[in-house]
C-alpha positions in Angstrom: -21.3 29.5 14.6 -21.9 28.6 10.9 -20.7 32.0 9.6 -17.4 31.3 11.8 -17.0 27.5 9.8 -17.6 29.3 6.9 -15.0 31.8 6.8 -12.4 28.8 8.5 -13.2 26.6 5.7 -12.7 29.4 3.1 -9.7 30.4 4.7 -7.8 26.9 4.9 -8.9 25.4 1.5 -9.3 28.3 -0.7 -8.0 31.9 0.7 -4.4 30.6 2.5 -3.3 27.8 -0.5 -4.0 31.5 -2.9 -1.6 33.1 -0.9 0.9 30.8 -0.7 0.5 30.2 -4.5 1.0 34.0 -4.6 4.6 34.1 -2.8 5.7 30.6 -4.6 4.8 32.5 -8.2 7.0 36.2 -7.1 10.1 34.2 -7.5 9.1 31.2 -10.6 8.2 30.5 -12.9 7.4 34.2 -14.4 11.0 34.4 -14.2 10.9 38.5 -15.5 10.0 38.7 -11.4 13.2 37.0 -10.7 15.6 38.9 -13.5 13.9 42.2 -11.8 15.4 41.1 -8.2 18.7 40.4 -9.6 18.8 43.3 -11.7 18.0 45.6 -9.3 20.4 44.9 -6.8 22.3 45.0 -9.9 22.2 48.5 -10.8 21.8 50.0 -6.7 24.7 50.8 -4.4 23.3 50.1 -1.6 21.0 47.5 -0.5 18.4 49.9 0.8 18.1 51.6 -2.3 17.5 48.5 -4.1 15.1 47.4 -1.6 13.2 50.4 -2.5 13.2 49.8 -5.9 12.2 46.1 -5.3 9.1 47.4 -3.2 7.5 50.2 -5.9 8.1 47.3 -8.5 6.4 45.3 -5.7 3.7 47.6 -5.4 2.8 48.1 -9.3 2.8 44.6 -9.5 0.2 43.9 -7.2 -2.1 46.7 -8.4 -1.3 44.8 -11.7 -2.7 41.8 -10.4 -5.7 43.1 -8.8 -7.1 44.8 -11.5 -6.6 42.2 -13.8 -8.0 39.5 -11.3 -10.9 42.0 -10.2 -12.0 42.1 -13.8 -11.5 38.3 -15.2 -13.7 37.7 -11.6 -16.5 40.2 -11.9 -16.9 39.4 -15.7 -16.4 35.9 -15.4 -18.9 36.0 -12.0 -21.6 37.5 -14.2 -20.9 34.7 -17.3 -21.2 31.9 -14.9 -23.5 33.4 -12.6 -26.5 31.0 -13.7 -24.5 27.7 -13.5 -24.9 25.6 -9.9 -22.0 27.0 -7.9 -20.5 23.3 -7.5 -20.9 23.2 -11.3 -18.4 26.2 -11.1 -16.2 25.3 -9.0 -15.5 22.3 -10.6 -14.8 24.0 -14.1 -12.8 26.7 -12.0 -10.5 23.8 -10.1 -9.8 21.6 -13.4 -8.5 24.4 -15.0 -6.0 25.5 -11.8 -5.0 21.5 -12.2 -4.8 21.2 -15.9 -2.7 24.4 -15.8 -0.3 22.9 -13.0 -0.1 19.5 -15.4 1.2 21.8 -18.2 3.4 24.1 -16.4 4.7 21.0 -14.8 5.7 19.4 -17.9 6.9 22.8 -19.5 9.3 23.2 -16.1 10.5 19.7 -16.9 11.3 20.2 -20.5 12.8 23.6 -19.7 10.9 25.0 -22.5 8.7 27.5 -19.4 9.7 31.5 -20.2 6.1 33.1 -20.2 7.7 36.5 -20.0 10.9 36.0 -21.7 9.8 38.9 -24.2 9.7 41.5 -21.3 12.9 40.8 -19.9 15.2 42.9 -22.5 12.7 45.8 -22.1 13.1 46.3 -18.6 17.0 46.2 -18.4 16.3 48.4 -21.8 14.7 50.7 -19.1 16.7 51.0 -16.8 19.4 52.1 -18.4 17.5 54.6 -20.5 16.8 56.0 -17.1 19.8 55.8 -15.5 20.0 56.7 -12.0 17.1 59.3 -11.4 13.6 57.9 -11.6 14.3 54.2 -10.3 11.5 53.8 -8.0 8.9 55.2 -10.7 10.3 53.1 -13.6 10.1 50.0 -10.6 6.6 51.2 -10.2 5.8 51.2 -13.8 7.5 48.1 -14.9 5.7 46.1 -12.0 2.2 47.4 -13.8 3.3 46.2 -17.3 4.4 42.8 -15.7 1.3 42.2 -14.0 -0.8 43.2 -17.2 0.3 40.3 -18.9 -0.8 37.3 -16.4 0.9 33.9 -17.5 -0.6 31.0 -17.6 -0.6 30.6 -13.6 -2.0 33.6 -12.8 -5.0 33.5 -15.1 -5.4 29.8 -13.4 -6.0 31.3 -10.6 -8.2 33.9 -11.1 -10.1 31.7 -13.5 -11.0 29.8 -10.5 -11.8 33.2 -8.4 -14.6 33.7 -11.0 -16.2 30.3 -10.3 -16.5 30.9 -6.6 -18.7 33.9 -6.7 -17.8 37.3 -7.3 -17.0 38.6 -3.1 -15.1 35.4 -2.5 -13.0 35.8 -5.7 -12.0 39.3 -5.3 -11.2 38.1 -1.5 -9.1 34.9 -3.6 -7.2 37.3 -5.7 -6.2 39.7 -2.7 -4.8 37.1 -0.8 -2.9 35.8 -4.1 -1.6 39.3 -5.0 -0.7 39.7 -1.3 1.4 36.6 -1.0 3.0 37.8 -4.6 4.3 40.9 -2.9 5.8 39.5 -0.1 7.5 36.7 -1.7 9.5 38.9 -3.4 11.7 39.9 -0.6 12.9 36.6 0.8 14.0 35.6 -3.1 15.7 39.4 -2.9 17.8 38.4 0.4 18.5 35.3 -1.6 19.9 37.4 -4.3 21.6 39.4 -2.1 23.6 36.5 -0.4 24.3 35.3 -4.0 25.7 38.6 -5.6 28.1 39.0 -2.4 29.2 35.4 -2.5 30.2 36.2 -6.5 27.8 33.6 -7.9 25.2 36.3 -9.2 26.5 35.8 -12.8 25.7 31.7 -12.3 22.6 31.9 -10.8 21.6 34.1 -13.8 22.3 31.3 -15.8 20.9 28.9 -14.1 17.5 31.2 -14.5 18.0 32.2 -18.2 20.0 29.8 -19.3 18.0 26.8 -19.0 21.1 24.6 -17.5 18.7 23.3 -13.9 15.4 23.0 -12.6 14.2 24.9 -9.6 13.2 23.6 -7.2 10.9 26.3 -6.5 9.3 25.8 -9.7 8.7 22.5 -9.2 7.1 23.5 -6.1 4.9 25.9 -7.6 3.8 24.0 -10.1 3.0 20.7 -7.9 1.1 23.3 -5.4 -1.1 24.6 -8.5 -1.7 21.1 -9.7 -2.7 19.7 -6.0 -5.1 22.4 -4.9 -6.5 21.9 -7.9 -7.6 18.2 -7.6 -8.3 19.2 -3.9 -10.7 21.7 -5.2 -12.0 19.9 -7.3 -12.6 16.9 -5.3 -14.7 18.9 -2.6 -17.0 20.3 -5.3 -17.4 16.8 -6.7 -18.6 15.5 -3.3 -20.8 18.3 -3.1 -19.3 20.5 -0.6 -19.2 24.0 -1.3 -16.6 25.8 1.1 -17.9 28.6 1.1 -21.2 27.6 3.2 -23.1 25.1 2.3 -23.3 21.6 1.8 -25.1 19.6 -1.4 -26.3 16.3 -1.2 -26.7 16.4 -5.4 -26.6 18.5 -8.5 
């Protein structure tokens, strides 16, 4: 019966909110994810094809992920490995809301590209490549994205290392996972767009700075509150993952 609370209370608090932190961050605001969805549709002549495209991209990105996030975790589990695990979770949980509080104000300002410098590069691919190779150049270009976590990613897997090294792994799964799939509802999106004719203003909207998402606002607001939520738990002394401290 415990083990069954434990797993339901690491599921609702920590393992779903990563997930659904996951699918918010495929589409902002590491907004090479988003130029990839428009691009590819971009440079396919049929929707399948791009779909196929989108998914090997998909794929390299979430490999990306993991083995960044496996690594920051089992290194960063061994580091804080002596610390009280409340201790951990706290340090882990005001970083996820300090990130949200400056990714928040960066969306705000519009002054937010964390991979603007990649974005050239992979149209730079593409067209090197032409029409043969897509799904392997997708493939590759989702590794390269995902080797250089933004500021939201490395929030998250901060935290992962805080919370033990089997729950954190677990924590970045489930945030890799919800990365992959939120990239297909954004590419139906983009799809519905570039048949309407507004692909070329929605690109600017993106790149050009000229409105704020509302998705990135969400994202950001979702970082920052499961990160006080966090937080406040291990400051009351419950660990959810198991057990319960009535002091440090």
């Amino acid at each position: 019966m415990i083990c069954i609370q434990q797993v339901w209370t690491s599921v609702v608090f920590v393992y779903w909110p990563g997930f659904m932190l996951g699918f918010l961050h495929s589409c902002v605001p590491c907004i090479d994810k988003t130029m990839f969805v428009f691009y590819a549709f971009g440079v396919s002549r049929e929707t399948k094809d791009a779909f196929r495209i989108l998914g090997s991209y998909s794929i390299g990105l979430l490999l990306a992920n993991m083995f960044i996030g496996s690594i920051i975790t089992i290194f960063g589990g061994l580091i804080v490995k002596r610390l009280h695990p409340l201790i951990s979770n706290q340090i882990g949980a005001l970083i996820m809301a300090a990130a949200g509080i400056f990714l928040l104000v960066q969306v705000l300002r519009r002054k937010f590209q964390p991979h603007s410098n990649q974005n050239g590069g992979m149209v730079k691919k593409f067209q090197q490549n032409g029409s043969q190779h897509r799904l392997q150049t997708g493939f590759l270009l989702g590794i390269f994205a995902g080797l250089t976590p933004c500021l939201f990613e490395i929030a998250i897997f901060t935290y992962a290392a805080g919370i033990g090294i089997t729950n954190g792994l677990m924590l970045c799964a489930f945030f890799a996972g919800g990365t992959l799939i939120g990239m297909f509802p954004y590419a139906i999106f983009g799809v519905h767009r570039f048949r309407n004719g507004k692909l070329n203003q929605t690109t600017r909207n993106l790149f050009g700075l000229s409105t704020i998402s509302k998705a990135e606002i969400a994202s950001v607001l979702l970082l920052l509150i499961i990160g006080l939520i966090l937080f406040s738990f291990a400051f009351a002394g419950i660990n959810l993952f198991g057990t319960v401290y009535t002091s440090l």
